[in-house]
C-alpha positions as CSV (number, residue, x, y, z in Angstrom):
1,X,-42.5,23.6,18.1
2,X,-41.6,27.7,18.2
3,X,-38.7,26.6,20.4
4,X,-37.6,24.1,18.3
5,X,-37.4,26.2,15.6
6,X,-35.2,29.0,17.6
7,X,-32.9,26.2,19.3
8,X,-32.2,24.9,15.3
9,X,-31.8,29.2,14.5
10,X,-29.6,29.6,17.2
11,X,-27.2,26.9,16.4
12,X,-26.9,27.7,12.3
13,X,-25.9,31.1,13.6
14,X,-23.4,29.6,16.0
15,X,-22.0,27.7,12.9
16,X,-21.8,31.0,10.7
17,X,-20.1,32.6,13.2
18,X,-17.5,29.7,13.3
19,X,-16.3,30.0,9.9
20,X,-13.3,28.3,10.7
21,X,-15.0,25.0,12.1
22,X,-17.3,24.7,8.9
23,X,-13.8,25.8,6.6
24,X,-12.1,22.6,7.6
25,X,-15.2,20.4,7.5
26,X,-14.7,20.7,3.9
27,X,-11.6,21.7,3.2
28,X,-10.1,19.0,5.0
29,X,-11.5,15.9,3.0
30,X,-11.3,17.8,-0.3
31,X,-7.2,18.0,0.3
32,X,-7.3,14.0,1.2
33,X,-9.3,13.1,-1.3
34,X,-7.2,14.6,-4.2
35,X,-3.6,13.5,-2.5
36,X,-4.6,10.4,-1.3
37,X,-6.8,9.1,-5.2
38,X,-3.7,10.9,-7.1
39,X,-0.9,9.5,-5.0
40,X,-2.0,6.3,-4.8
41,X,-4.0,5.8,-8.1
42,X,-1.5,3.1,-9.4
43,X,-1.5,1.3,-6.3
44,X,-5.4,0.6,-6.5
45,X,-4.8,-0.3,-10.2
46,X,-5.3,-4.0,-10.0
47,X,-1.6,-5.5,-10.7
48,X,-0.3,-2.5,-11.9
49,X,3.8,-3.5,-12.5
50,X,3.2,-6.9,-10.7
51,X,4.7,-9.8,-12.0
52,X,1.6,-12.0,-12.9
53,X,1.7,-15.4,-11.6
54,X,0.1,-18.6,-12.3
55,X,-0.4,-22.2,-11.1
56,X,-0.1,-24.9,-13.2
57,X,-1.6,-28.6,-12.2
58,X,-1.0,-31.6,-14.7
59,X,-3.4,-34.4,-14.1
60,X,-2.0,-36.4,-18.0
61,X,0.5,-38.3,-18.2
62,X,0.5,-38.1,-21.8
63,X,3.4,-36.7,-23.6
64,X,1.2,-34.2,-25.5
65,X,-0.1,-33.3,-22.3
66,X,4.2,-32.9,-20.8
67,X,4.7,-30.7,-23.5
68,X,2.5,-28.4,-23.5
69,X,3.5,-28.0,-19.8
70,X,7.1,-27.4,-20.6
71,X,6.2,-25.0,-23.1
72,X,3.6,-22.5,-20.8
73,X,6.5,-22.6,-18.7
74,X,8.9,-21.8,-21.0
75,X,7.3,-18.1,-21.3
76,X,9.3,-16.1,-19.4
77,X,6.9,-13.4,-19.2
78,X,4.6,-15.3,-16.3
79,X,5.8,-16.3,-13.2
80,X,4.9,-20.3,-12.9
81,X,4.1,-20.5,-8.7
82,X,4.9,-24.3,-7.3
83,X,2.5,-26.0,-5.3
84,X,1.3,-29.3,-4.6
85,X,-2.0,-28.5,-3.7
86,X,-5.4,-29.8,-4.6
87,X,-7.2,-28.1,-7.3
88,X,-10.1,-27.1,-4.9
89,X,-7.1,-25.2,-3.0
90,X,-5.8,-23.9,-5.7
91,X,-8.6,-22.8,-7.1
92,X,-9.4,-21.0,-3.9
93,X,-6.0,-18.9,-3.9
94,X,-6.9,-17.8,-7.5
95,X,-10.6,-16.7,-5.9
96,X,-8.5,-14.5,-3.6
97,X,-6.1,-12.9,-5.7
98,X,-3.3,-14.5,-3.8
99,X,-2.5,-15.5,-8.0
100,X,-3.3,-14.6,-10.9
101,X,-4.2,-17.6,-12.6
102,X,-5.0,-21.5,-12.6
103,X,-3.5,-24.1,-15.7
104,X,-5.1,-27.6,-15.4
105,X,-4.4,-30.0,-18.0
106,X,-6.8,-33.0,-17.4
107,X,-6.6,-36.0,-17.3
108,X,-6.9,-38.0,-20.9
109,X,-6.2,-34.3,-22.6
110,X,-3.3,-36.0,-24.5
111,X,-5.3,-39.1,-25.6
112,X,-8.4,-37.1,-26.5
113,X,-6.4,-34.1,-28.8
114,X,-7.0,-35.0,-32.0
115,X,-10.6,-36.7,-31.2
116,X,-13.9,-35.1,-32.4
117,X,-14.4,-34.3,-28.6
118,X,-10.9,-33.1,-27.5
119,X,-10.8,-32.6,-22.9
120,X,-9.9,-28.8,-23.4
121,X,-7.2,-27.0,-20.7
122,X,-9.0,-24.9,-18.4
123,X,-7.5,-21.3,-17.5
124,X,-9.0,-20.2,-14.7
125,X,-8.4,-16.2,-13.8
126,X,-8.7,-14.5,-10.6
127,X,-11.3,-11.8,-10.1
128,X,-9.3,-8.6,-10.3
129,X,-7.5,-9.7,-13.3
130,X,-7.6,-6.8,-15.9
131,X,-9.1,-8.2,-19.3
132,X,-6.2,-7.4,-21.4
133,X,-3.6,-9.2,-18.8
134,X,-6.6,-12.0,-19.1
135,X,-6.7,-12.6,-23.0
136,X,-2.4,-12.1,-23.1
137,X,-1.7,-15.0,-20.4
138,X,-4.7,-17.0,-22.5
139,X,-3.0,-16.4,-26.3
140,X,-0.1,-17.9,-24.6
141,X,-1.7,-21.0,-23.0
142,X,-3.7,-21.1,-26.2
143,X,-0.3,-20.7,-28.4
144,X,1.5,-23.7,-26.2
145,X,-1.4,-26.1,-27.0
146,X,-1.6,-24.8,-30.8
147,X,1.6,-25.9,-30.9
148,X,1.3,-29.5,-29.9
149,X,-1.9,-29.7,-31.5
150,X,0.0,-29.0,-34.5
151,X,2.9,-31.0,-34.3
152,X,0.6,-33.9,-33.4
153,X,-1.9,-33.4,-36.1
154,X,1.4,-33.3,-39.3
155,X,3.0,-36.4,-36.9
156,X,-0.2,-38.4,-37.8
157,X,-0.6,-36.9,-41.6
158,X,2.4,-38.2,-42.2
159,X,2.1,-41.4,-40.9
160,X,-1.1,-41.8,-42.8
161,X,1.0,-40.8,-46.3
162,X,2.9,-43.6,-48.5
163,X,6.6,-44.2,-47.1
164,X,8.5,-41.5,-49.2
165,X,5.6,-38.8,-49.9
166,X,5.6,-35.4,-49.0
167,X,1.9,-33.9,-48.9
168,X,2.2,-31.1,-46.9
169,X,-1.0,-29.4,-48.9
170,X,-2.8,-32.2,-47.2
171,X,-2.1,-30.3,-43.4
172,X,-5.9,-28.1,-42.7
173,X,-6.1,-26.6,-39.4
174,X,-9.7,-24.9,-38.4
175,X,-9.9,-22.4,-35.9
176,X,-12.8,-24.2,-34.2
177,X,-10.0,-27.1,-33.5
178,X,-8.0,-25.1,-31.3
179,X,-10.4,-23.3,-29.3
180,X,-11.8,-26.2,-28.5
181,X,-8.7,-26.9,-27.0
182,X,-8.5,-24.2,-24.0
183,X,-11.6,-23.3,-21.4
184,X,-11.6,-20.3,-20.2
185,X,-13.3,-20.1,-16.8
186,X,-13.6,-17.1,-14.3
187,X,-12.6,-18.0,-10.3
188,X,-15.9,-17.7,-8.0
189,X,-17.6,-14.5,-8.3
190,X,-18.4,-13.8,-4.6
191,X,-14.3,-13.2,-4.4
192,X,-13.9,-9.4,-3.0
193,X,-13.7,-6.8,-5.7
194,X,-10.5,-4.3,-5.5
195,X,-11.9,-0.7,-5.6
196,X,-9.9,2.3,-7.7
197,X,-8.2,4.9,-5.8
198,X,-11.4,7.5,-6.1
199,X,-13.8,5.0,-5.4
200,X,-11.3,4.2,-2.0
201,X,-10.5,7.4,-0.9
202,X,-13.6,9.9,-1.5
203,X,-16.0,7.8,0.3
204,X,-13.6,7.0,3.3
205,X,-12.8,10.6,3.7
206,X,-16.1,11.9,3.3
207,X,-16.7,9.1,6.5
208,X,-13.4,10.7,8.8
209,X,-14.9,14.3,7.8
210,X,-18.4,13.7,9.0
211,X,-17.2,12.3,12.2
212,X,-15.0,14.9,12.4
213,X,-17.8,17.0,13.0
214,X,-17.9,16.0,16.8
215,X,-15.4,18.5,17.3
216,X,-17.1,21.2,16.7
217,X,-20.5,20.0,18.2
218,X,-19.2,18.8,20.9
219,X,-17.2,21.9,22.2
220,X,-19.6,24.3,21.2
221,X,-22.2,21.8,23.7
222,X,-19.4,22.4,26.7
223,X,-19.3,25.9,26.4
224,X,-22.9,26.4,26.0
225,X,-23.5,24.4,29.7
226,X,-20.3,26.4,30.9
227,X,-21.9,29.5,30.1
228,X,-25.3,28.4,31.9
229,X,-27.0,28.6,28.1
230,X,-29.0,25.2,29.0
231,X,-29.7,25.9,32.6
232,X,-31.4,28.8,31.6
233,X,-33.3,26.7,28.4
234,X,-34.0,23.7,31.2
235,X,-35.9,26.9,33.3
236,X,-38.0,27.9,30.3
237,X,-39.0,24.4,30.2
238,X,-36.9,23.1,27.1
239,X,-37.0,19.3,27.1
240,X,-33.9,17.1,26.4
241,X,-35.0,16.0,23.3
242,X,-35.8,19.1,21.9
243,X,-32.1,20.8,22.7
244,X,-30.7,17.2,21.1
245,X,-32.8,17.8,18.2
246,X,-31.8,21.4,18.2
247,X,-28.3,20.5,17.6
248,X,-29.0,17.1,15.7
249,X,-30.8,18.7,12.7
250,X,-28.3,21.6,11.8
251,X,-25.3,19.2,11.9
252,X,-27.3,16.1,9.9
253,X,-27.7,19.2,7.4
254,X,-23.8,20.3,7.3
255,X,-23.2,16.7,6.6
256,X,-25.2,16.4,4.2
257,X,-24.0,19.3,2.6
258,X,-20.6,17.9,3.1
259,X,-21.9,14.5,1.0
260,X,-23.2,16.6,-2.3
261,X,-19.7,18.5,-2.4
262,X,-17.1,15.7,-1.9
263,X,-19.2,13.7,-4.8
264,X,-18.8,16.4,-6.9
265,X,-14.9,16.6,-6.3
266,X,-14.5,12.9,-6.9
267,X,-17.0,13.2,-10.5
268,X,-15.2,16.6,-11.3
269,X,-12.4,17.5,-9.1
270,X,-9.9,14.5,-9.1
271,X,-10.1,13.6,-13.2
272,X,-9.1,17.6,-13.7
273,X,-6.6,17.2,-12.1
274,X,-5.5,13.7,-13.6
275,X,-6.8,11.1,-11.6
276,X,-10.1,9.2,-12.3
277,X,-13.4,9.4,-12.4
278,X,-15.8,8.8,-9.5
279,X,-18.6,7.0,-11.0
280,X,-22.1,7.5,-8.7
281,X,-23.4,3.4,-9.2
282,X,-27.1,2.8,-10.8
283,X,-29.1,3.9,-7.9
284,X,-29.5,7.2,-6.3
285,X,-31.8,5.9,-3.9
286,X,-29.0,3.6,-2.1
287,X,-27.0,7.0,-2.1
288,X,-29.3,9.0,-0.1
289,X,-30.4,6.3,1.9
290,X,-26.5,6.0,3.1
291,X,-25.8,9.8,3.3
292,X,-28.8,9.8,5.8
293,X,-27.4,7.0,7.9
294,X,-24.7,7.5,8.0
295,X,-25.1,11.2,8.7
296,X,-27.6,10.4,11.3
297,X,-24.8,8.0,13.3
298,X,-21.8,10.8,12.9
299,X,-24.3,13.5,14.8
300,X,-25.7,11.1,17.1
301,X,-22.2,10.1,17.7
302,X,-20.9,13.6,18.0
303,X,-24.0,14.4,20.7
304,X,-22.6,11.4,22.5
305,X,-19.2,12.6,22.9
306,X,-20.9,16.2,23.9
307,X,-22.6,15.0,27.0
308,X,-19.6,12.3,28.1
309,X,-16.9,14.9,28.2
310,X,-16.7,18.0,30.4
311,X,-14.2,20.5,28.8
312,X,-13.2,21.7,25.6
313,X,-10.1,20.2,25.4
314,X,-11.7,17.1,26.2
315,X,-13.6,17.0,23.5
316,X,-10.9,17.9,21.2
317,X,-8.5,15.1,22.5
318,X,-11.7,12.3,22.9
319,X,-12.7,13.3,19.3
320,X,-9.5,13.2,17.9
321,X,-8.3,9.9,19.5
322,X,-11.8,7.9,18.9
323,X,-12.5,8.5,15.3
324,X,-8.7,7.9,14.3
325,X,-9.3,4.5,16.0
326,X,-12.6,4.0,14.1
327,X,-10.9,5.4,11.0
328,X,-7.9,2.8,10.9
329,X,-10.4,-0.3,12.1
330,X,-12.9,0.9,9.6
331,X,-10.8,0.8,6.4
332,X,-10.4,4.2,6.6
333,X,-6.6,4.9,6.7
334,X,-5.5,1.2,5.1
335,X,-8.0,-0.5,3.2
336,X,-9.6,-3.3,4.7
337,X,-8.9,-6.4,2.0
338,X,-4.9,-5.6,2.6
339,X,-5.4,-6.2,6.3
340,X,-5.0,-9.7,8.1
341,X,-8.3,-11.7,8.3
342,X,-8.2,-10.7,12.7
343,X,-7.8,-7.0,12.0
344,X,-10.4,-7.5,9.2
345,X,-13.2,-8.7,11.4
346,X,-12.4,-6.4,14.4
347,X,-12.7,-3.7,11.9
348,X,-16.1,-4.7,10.8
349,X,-17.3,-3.7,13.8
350,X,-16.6,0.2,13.3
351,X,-19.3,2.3,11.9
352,X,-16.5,3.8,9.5
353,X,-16.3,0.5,8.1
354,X,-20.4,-0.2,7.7
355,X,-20.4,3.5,5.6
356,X,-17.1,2.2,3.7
357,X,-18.9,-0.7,2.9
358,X,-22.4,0.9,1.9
359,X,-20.9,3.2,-0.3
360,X,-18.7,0.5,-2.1
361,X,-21.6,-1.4,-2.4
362,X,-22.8,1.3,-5.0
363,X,-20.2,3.2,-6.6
364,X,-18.1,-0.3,-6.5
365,X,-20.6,-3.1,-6.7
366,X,-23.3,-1.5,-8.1
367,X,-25.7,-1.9,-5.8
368,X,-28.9,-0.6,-5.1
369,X,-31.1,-0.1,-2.1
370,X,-31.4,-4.0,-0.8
371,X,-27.7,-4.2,-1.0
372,X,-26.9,-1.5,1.3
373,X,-29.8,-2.0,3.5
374,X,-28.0,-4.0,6.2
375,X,-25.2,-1.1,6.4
376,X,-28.0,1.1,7.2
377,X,-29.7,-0.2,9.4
378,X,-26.5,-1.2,11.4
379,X,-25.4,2.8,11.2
380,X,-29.0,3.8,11.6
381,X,-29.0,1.3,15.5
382,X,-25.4,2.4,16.4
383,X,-27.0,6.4,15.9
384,X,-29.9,5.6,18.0
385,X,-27.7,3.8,20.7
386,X,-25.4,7.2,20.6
387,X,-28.7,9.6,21.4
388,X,-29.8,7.4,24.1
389,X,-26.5,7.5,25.8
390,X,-26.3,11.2,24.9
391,X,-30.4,11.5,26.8
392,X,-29.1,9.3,29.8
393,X,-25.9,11.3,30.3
394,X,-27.6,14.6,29.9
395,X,-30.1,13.1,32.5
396,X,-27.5,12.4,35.2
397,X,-25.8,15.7,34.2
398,X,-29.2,18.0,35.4
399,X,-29.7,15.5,38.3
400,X,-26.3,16.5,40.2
């Protein structure tokens, strides 16, 4: 245990003396973070300058039911989309944001509009919709078939009157006519939610910085067995799992470290200096469970890379290449629900994109323990895979 305890020394004083290394650990995500959730703040924002679109299915022949179709069309501040689709298929391009909304007039709505139990339009509004672009596009449905409504209910008033009356007192309009005249409905709830720009880009830099830490692990672990440092630890009878361990827990403890600080610059940092707020979800037990995952995989990773590669420069170059790889499958770089469906489910495969996901899951989704528990326990195998390698390469290492 003593030598535990002086391997673990050793290393935090190898760190120290690196300021440099342990400088642009944190320095580096802070900078993305606030460029990338500033710059690209309005992109995140969900259909921020985007025309917003609509289908529009008539299923009545009626003429009630014709005009108020010509008239939601008429409104030239949405974009009517043509399609002869079914309504399931629709309905499904609404679910993904592929449109903004869905306009079905049924069938008998023109025959049923002045009954007691009126077949009501449904508006149907995809899952990223902003509320206040939801209730506009609705006032104007809602206007179209007040309209026709209207001029249907004074057409039959006046047919009701004596030939040459005028009895326009006689017109009474509740509010309770008309809603009952448009359903609003919400497209299926398991759609993907669109993240904000902070909630994007502190969790996915935090991810590239904490793999980034392979770098300096891994040469600091070449020059060490260059130098004959663990041929002289193997002599005193130091065990491979106890010089892993020696490196693992200073690192998992820089990366946590590296966790607690680029929270606080997306809760404190970004809205100073105009961007938004990151909010930390309901749970703070889903948050540590994730930092310890996923800082557990990044140093297991990093030990990995330590005891395949046999220079510094190797390190440097293997490092560099791999995580950028990881970071642009992993959502890192572009996120994930602008990429094709292919790209989308190779990316799933890199750890990047299980801690994207996990973190999502609660400052996004609001999740709490159960709900990241699979992106766990897939970072928590993949970093358990990495020491093994790391063991079995260190292994054949001592043998030759």
């Amino acid at each position: 245990m003593r030598s535990l305890v002086h391997l673990i020394l050793k290393e935090w004083l190898v760190l120290l003396h690196d300021w440099h290394a342990l400088l642009l650990l944190f320095a580096m995500p802070v900078l993305f973070i606030l460029v990338m959730s500033l710059a690209l703040r309005d992109q995140f924002a969900a259909h921020k300058g985007v025309a917003i679109t609509y289908h529009l299915r008539n299923d009545d022949t009626h003429q009630a039911a014709l005009e108020v179709e010509q008239k939601i069309r008429e409104d030239e501040h949405f974009r009517f989309e043509a399609s002869a689709a079914s309504e399931v298929e629709l309905l499904e391009r609404v679910g993904r944001d592929a449109v903004h909304f869905l306009v079905v007039i049924p069938s008998g709505f023109g025959a049923a509009l002045l009954d007691d139990a009126p077949v009501a339009v449904r508006v149907t509004s995809g899952p990223a919709v902003e509320p206040a672009v939801e209730l506009l596009f609705e006032a104007a449905v809602r206007g179209a078939v007040t309209d026709v409504f209207t001029a249907a209910r004074i057409a039959r008033i006046e047919r009701s009157l004596p030939e040459g009356a005028n009895d326009a007192g006689s017109l009474s309009i509740e509010r309770e006519d008309v809603d009952a005249l448009v359903e609003r409905r919400a497209a299926d709830a398991s759609a993907p939610e669109r993240p904000s720009a902070v909630q994007q880009n502190v969790p996915a830099w935090l991810l590239f910085a904490m793999f980034f830490i392979a770098i300096p692990l891994s040469t600091t672990w070449v020059q060490e067995r260059q130098q004959g440092t663990f041929a002289r630890l193997r002599a005193m009878g130091v065990t491979r799992s106890r010089m892993l361990l020696g490196k693992l827990v200073p690192y998992f403890a820089i990366n946590l470290l590296q966790v607690g600080s680029m929270l606080c610059v997306g809760v404190y940092l970004v809205p100073l200096c105009g961007g938004d707020a990151l909010t930390l979800g309901q749970s703070p037990a889903a948050l540590v469970v994730m930092a310890l995952a996923v800082s557990f995989a990044s140093v297991s990773y990093a030990l990995l890379i330590a005891n395949v590669v046999t220079t510094s420069e190797q390190a440097t170059i293997f490092t560099g290449v791999s995580n950028l790889l990881l970071a642009v499958l992993g959502g890192i770089m572009v996120p994930r629900f602008v990429m094709p469906q292919a790209m989308q489910a190779i990316g799933s495969w890199s750890p990047m994109a299980w801690g994207l996901e996990g973190f999502l899951d609660i400052f996004l989704r609001r999740g709490g323990v159960d709900e990241v528990g699979g992106e766990a326990v897939w970072l928590g195998a993949f970093g358990i895979a990495c020491l093994l390698g790391a063991a079995l390469f260190m292994g054949r290492r001592r043998a030759k």
